[in-house]
PDB file of N, CA, C, O and CB in Angstrom:
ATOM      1  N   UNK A   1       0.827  -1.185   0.000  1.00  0.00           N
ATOM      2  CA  UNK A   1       0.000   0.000   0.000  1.00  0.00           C
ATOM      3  C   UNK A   1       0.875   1.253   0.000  1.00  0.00           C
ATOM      4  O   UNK A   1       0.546   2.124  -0.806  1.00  0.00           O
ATOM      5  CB  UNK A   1      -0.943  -0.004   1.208  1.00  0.00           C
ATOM      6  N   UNK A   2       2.192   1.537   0.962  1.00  0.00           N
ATOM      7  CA  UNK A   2       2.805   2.285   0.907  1.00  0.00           C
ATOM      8  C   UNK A   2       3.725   2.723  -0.659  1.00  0.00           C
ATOM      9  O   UNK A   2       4.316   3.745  -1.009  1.00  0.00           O
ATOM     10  CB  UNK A   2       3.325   1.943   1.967  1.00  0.00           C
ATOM     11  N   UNK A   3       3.532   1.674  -1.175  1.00  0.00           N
ATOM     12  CA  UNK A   3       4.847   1.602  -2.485  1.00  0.00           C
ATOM     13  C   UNK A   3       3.772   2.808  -3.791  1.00  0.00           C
ATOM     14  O   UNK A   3       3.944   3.774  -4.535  1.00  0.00           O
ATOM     15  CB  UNK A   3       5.199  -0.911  -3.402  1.00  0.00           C
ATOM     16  N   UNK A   4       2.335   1.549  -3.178  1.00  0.00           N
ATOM     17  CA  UNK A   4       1.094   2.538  -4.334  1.00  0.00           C
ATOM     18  C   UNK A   4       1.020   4.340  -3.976  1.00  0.00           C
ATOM     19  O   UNK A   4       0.569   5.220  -4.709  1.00  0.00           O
ATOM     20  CB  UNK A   4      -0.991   1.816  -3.923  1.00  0.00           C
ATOM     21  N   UNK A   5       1.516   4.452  -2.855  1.00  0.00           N
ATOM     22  CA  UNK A   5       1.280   6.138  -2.277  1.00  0.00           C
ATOM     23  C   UNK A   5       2.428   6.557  -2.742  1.00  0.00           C
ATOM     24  O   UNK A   5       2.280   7.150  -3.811  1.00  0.00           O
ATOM     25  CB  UNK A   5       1.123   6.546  -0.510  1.00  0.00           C
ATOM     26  N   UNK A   6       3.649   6.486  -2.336  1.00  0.00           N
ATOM     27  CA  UNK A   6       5.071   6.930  -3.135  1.00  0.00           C
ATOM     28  C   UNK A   6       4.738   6.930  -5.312  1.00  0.00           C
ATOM     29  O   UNK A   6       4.722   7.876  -6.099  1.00  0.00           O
ATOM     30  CB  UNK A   6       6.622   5.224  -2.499  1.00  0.00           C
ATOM     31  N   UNK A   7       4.629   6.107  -5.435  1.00  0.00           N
ATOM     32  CA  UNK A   7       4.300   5.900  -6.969  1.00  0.00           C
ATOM     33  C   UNK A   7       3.676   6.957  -7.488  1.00  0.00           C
ATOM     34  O   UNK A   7       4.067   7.793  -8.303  1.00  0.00           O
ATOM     35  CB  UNK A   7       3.445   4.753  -7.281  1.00  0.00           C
ATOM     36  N   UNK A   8       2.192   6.767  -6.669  1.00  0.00           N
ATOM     37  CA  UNK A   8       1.355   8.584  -7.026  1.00  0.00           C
ATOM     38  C   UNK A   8       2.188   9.413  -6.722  1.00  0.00           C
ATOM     39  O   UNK A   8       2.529  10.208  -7.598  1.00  0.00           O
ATOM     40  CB  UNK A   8      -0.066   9.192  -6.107  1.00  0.00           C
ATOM     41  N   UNK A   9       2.749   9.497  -5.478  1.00  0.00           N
ATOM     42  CA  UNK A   9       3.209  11.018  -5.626  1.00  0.00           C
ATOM     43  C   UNK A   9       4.564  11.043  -6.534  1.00  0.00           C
ATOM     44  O   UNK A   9       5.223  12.080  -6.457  1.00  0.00           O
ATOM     45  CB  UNK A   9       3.540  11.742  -4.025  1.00  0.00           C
ATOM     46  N   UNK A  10       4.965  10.181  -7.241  1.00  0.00           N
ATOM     47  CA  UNK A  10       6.033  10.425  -7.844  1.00  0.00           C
ATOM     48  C   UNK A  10       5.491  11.053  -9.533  1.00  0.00           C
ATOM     49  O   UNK A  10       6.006  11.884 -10.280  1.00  0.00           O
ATOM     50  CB  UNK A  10       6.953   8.982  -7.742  1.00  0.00           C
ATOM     51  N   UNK A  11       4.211  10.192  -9.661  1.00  0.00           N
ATOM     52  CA  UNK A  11       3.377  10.581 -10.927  1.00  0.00           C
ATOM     53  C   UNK A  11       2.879  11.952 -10.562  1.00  0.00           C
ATOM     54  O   UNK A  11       3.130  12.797 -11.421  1.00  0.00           O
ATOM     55  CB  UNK A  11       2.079   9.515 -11.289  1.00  0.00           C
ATOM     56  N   UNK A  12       2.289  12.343  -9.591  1.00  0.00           N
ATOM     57  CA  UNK A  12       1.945  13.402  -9.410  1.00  0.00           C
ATOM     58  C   UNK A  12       3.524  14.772  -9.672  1.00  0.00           C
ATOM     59  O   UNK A  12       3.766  15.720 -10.419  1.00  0.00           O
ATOM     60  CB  UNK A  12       1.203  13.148  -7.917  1.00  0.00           C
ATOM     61  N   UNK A  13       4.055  14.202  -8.772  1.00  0.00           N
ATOM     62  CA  UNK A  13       5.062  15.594  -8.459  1.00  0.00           C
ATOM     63  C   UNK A  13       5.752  15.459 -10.077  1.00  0.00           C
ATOM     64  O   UNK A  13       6.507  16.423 -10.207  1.00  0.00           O
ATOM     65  CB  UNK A  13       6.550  15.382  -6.767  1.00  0.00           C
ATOM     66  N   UNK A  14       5.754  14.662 -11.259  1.00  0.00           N
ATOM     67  CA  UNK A  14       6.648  14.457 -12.238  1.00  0.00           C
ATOM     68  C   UNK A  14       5.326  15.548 -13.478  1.00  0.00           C
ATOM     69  O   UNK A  14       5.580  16.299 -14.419  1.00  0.00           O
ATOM     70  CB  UNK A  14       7.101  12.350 -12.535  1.00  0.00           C
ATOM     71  N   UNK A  15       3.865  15.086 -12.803  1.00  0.00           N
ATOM     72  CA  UNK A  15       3.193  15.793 -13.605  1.00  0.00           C
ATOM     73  C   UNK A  15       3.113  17.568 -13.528  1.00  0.00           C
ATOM     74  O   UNK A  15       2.973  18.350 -14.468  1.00  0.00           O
ATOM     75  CB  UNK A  15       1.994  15.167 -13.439  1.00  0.00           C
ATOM     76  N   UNK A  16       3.242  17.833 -12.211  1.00  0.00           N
ATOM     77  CA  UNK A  16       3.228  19.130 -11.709  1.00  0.00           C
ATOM     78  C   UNK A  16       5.093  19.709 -12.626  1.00  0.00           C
ATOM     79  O   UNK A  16       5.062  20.824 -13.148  1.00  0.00           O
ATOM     80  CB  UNK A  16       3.075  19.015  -9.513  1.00  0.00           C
ATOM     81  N   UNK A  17       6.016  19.175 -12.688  1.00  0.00           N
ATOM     82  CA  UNK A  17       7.232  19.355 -13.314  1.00  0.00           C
ATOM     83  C   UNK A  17       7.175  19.729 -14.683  1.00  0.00           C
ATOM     84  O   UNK A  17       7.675  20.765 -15.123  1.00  0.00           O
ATOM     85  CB  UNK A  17       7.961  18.264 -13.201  1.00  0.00           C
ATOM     86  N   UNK A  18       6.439  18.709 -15.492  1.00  0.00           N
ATOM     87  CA  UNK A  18       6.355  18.757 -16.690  1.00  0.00           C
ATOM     88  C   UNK A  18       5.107  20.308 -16.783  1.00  0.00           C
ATOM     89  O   UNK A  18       5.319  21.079 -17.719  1.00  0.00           O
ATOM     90  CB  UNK A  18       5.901  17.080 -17.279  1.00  0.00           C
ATOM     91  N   UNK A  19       4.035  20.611 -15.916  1.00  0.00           N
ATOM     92  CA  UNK A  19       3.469  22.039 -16.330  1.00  0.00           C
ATOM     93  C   UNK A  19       4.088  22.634 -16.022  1.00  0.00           C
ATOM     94  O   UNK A  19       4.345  23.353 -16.987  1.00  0.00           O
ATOM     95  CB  UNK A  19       2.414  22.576 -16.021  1.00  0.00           C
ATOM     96  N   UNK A  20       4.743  22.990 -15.061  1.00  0.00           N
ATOM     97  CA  UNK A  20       5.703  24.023 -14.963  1.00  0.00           C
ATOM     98  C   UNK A  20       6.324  24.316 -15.977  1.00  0.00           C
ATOM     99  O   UNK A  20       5.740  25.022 -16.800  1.00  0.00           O
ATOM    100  CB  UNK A  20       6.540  23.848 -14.148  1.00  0.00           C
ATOM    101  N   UNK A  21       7.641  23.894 -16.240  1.00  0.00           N
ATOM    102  CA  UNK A  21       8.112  23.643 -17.810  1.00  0.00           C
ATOM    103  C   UNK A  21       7.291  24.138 -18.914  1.00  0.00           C
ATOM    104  O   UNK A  21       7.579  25.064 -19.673  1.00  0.00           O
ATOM    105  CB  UNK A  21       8.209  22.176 -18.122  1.00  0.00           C
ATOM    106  N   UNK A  22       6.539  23.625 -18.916  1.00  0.00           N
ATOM    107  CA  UNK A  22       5.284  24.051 -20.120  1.00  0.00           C
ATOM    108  C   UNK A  22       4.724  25.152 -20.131  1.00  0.00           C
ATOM    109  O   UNK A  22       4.168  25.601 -21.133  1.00  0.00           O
ATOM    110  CB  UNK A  22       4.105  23.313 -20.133  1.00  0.00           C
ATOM    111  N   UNK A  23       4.814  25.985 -18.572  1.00  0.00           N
ATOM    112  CA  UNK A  23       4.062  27.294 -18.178  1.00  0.00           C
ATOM    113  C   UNK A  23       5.552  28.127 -18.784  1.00  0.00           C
ATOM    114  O   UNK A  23       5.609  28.993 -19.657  1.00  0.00           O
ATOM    115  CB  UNK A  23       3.483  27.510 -16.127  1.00  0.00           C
ATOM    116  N   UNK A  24       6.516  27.608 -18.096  1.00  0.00           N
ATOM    117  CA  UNK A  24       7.937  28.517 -17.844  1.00  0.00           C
ATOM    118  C   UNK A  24       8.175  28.995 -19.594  1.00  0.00           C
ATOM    119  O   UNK A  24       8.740  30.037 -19.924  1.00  0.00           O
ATOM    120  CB  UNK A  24       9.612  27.293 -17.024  1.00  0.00           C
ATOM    121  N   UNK A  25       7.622  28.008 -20.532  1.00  0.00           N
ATOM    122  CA  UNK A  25       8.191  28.022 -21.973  1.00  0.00           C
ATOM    123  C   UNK A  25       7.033  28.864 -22.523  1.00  0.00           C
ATOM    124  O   UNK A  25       7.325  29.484 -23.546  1.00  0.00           O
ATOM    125  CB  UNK A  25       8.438  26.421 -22.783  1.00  0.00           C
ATOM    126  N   UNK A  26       5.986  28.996 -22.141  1.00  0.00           N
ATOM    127  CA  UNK A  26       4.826  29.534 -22.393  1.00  0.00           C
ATOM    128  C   UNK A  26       4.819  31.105 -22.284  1.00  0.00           C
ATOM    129  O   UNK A  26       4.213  31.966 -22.921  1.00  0.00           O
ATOM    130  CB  UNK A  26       3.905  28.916 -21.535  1.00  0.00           C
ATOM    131  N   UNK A  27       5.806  31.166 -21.136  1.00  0.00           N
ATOM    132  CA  UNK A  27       5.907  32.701 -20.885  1.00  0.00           C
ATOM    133  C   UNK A  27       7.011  32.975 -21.372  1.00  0.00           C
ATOM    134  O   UNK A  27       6.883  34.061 -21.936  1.00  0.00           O
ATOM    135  CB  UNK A  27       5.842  33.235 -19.508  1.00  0.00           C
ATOM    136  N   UNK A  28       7.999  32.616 -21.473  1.00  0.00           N
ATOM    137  CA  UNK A  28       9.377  32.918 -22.509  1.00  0.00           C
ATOM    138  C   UNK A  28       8.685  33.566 -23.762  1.00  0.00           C
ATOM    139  O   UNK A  28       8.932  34.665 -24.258  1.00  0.00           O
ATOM    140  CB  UNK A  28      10.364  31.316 -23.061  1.00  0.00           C
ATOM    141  N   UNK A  29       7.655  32.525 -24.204  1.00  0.00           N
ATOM    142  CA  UNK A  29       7.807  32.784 -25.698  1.00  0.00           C
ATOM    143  C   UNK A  29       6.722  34.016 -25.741  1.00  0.00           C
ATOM    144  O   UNK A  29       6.719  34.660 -26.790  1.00  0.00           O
ATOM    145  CB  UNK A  29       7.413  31.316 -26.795  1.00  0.00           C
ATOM    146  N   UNK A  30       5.939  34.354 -24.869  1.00  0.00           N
ATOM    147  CA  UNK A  30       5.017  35.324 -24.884  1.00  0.00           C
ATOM    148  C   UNK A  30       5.960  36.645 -24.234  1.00  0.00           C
ATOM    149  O   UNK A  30       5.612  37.715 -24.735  1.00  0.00           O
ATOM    150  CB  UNK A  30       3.604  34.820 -24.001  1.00  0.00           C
ATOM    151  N   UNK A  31       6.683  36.726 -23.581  1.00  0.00           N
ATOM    152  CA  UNK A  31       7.982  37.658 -23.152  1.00  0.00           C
ATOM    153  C   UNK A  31       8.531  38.215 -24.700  1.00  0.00           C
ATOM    154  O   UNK A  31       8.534  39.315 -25.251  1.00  0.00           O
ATOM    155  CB  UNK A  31       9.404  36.577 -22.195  1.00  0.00           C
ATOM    156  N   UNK A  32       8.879  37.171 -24.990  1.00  0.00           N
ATOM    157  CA  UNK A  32       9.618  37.746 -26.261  1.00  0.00           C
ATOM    158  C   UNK A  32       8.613  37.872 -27.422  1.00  0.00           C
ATOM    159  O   UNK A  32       9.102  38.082 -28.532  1.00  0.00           O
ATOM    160  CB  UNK A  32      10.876  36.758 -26.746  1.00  0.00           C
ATOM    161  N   UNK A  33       7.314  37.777 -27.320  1.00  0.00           N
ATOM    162  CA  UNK A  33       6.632  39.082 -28.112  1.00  0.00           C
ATOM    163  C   UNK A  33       6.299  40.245 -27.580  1.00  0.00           C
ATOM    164  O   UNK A  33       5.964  41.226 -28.243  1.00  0.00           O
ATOM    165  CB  UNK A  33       5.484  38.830 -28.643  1.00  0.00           C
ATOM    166  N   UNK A  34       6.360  40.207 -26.550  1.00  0.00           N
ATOM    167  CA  UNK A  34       5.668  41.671 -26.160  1.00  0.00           C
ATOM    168  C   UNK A  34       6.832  42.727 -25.643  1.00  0.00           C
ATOM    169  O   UNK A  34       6.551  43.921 -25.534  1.00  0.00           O
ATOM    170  CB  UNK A  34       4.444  41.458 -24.799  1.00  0.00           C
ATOM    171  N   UNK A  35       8.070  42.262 -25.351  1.00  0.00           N
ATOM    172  CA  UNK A  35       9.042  42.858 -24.926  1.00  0.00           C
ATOM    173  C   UNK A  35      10.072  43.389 -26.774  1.00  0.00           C
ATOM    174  O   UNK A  35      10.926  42.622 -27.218  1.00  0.00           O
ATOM    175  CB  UNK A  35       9.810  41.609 -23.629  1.00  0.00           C
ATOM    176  N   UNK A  36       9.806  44.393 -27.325  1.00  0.00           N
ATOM    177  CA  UNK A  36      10.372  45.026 -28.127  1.00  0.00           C
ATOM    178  C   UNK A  36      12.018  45.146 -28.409  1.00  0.00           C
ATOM    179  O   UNK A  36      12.746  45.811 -27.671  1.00  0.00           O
ATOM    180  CB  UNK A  36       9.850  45.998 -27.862  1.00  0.00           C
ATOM    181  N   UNK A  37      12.493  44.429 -29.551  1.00  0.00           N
ATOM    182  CA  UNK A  37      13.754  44.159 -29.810  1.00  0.00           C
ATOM    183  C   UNK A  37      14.829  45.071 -29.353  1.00  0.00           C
ATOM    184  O   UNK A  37      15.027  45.938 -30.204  1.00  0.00           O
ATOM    185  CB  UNK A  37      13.823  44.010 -31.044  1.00  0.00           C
ATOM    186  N   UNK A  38      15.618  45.191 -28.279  1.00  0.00           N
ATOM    187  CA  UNK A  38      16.401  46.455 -28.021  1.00  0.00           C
ATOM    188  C   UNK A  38      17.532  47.194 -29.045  1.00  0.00           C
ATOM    189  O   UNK A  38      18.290  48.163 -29.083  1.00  0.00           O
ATOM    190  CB  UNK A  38      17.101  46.136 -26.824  1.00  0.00           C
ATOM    191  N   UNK A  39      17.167  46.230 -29.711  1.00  0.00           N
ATOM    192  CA  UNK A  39      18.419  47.321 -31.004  1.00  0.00           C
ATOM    193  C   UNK A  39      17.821  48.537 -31.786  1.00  0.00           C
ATOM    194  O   UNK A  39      18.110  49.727 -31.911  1.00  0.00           O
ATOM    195  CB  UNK A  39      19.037  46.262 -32.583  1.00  0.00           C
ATOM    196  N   UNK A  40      16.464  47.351 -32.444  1.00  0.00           N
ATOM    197  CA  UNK A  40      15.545  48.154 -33.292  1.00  0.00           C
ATOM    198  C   UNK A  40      14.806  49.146 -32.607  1.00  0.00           C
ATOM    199  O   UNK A  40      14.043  49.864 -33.252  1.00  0.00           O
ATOM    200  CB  UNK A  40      14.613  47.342 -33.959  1.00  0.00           C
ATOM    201  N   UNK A  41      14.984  49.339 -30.861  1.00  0.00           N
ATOM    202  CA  UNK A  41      14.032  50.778 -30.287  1.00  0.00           C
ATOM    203  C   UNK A  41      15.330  51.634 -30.140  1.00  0.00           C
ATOM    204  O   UNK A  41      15.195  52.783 -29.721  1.00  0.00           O
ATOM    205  CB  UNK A  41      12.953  50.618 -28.477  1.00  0.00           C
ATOM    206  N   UNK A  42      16.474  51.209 -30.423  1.00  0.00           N
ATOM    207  CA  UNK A  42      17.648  52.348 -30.221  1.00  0.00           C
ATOM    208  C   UNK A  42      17.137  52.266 -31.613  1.00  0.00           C
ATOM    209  O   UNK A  42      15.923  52.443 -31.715  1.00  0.00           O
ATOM    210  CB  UNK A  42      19.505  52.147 -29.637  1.00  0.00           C
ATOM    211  N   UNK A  43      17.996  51.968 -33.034  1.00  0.00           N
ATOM    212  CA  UNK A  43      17.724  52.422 -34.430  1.00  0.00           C
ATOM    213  C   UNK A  43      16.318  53.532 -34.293  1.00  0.00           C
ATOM    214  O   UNK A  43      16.542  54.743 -34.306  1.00  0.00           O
ATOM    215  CB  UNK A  43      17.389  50.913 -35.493  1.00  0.00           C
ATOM    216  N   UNK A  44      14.880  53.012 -34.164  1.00  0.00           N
ATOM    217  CA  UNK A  44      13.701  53.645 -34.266  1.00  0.00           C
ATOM    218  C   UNK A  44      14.003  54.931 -33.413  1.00  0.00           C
ATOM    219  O   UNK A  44      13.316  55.809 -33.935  1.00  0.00           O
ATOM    220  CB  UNK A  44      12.477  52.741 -33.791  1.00  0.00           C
ATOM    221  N   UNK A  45      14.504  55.320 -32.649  1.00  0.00           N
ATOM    222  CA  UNK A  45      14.740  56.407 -31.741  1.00  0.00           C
ATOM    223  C   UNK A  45      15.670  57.058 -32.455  1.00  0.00           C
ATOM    224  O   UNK A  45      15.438  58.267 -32.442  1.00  0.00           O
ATOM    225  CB  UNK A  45      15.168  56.081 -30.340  1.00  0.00           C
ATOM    226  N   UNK A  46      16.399  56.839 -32.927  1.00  0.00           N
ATOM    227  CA  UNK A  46      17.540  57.913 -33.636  1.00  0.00           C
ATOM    228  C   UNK A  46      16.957  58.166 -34.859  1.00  0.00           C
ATOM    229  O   UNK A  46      17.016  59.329 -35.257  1.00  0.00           O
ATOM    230  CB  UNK A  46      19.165  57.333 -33.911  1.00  0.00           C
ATOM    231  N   UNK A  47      16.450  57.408 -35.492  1.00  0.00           N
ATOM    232  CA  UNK A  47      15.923  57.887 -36.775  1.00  0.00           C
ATOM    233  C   UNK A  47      14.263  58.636 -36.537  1.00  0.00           C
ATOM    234  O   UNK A  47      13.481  59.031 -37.402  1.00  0.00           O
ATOM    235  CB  UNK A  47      15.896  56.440 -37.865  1.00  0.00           C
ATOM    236  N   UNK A  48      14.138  58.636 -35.233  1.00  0.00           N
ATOM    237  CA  UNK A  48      13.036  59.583 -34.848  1.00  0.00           C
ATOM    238  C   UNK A  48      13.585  61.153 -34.705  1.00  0.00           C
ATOM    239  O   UNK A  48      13.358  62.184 -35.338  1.00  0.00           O
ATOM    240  CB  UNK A  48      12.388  59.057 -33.395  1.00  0.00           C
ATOM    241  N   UNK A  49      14.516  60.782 -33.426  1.00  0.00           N
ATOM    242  CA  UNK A  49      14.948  62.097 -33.258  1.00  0.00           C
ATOM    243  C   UNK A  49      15.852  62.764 -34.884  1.00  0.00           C
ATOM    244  O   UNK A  49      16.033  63.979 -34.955  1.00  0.00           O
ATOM    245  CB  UNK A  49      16.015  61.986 -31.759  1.00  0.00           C
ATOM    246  N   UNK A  50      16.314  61.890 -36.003  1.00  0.00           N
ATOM    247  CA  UNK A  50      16.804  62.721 -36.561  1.00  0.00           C
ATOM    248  C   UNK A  50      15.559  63.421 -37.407  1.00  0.00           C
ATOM    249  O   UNK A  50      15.785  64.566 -37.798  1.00  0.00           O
ATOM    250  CB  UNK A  50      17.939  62.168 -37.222  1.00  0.00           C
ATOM    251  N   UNK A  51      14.330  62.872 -37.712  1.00  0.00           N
ATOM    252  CA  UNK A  51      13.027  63.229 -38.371  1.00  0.00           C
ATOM    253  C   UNK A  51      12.898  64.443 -37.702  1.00  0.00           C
ATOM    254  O   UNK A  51      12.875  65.380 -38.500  1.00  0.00           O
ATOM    255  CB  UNK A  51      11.751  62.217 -38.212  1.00  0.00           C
ATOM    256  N   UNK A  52      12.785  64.850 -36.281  1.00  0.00           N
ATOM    257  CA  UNK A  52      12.570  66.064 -35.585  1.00  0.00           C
ATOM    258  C   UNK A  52      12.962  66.989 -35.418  1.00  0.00           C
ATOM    259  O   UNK A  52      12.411  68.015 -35.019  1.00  0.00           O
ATOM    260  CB  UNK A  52      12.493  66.074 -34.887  1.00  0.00           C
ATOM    261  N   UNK A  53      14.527  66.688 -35.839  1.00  0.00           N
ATOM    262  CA  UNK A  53      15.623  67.569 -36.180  1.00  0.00           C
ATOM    263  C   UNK A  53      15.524  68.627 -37.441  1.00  0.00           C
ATOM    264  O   UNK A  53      15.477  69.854 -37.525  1.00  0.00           O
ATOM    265  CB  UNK A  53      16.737  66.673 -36.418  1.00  0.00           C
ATOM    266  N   UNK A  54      15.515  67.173 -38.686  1.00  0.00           N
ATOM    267  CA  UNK A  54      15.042  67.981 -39.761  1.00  0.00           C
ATOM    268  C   UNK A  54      14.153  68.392 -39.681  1.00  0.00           C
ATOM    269  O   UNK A  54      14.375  69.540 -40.064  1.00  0.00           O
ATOM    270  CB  UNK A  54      14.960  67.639 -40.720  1.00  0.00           C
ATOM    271  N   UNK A  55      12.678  68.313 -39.329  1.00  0.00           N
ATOM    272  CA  UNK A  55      11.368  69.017 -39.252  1.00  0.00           C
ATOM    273  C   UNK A  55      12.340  70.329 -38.187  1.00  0.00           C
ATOM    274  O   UNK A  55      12.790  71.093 -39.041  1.00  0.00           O
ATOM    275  CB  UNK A  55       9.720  67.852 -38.385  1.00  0.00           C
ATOM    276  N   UNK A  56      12.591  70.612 -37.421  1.00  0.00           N
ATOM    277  CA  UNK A  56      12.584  71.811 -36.736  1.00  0.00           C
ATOM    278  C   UNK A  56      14.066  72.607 -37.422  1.00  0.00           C
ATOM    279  O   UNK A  56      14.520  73.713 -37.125  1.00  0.00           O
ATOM    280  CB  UNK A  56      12.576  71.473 -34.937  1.00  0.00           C
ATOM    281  N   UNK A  57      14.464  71.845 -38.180  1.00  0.00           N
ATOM    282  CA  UNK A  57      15.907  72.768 -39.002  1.00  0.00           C
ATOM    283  C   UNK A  57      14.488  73.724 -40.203  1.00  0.00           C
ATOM    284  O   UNK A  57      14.308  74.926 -40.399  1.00  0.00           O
ATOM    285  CB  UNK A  57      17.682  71.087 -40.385  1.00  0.00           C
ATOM    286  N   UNK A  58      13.665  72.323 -40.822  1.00  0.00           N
ATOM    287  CA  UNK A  58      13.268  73.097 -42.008  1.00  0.00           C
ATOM    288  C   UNK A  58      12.331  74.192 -41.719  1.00  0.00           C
ATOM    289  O   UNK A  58      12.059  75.097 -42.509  1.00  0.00           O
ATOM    290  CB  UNK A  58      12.662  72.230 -43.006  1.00  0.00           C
ATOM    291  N   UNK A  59      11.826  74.041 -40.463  1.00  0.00           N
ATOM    292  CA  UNK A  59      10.606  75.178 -39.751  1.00  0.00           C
ATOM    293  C   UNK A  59      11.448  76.629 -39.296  1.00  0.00           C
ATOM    294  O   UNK A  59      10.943  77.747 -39.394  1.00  0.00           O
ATOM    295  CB  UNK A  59       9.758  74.367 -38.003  1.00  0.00           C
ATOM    296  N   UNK A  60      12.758  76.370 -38.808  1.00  0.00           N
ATOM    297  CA  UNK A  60      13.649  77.804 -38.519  1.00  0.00           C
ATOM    298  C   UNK A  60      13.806  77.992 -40.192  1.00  0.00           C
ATOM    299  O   UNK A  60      13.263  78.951 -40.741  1.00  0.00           O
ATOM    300  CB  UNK A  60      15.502  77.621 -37.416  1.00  0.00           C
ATOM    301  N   UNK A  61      14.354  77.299 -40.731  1.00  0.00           N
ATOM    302  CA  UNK A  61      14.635  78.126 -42.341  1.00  0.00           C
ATOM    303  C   UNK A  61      13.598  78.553 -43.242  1.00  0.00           C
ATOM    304  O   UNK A  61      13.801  79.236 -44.245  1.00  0.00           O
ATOM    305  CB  UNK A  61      15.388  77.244 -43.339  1.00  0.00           C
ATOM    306  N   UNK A  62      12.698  78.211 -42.928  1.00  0.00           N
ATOM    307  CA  UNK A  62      12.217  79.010 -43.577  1.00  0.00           C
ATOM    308  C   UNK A  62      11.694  80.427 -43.373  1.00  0.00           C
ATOM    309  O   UNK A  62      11.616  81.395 -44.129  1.00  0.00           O
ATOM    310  CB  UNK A  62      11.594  78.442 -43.902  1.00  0.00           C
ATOM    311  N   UNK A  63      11.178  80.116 -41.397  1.00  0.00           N
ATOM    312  CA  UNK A  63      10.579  81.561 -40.478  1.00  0.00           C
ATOM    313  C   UNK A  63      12.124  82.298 -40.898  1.00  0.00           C
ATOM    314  O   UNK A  63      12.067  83.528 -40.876  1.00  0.00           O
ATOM    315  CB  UNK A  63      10.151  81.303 -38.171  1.00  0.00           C
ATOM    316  N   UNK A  64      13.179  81.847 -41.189  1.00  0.00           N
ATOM    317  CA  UNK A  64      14.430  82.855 -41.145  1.00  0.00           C
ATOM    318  C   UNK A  64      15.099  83.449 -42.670  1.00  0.00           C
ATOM    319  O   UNK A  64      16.134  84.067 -42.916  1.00  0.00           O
ATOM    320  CB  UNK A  64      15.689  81.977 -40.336  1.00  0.00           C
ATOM    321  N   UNK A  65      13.800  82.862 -43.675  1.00  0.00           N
ATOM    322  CA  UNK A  65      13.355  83.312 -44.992  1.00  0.00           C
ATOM    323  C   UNK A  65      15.331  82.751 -45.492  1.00  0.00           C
ATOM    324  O   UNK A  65      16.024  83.621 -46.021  1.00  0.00           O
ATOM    325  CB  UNK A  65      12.595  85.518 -45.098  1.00  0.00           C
ATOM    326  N   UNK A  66      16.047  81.130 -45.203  1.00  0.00           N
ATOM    327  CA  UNK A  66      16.933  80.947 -45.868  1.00  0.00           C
ATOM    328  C   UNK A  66      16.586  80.250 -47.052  1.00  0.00           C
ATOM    329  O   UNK A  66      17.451  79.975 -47.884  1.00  0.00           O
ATOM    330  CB  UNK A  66      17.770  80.475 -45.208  1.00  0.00           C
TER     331      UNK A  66
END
C-alpha cells in the first residue's frame, strides 16, 4: 500500500514538473513578443529624433526666410 502512495506522488510531483516547464516556456515565448527588440528601439529612436531635427531645421529656415 505504501509503495502505491510513493508511486502517485512520484506521478503526481513528475506531472506538476512537466506544467511548470510548459508554463515557464509559455511565458518565454510570450515575453519575447511583447518585450520590443532592443536594437531596433535604439535604431527607431535615432531615426526619430533625426526626423525632428530635420522638421525643426526646415521650420527655422524658412521663419528665417533661408
Amino acid at each position: 500500500m505504501e509503495s502505491n502512495v510513493l508511486t502517485d506522488a512520484t506521478v503526481d510531483n513528475q506531472d506538476i514538473s512537466e506544467y511548470v516547464a510548459h508554463l515557464q516556456l509559455h511565458m518565454t515565448l510570450q515575453a519575447r513578443n511583447l518585450v520590443p527588440n532592443f536594437k531596433q528601439t535604439i535604431q527607431d529612436s535615432r531615426q526619430q529624433l533625426l526626423h525632428q531635427t530635420q522638421a525643426e531645421f526646415e521650420k527655422f529656415a524658412s521663419r528665417q526666410g533661408l
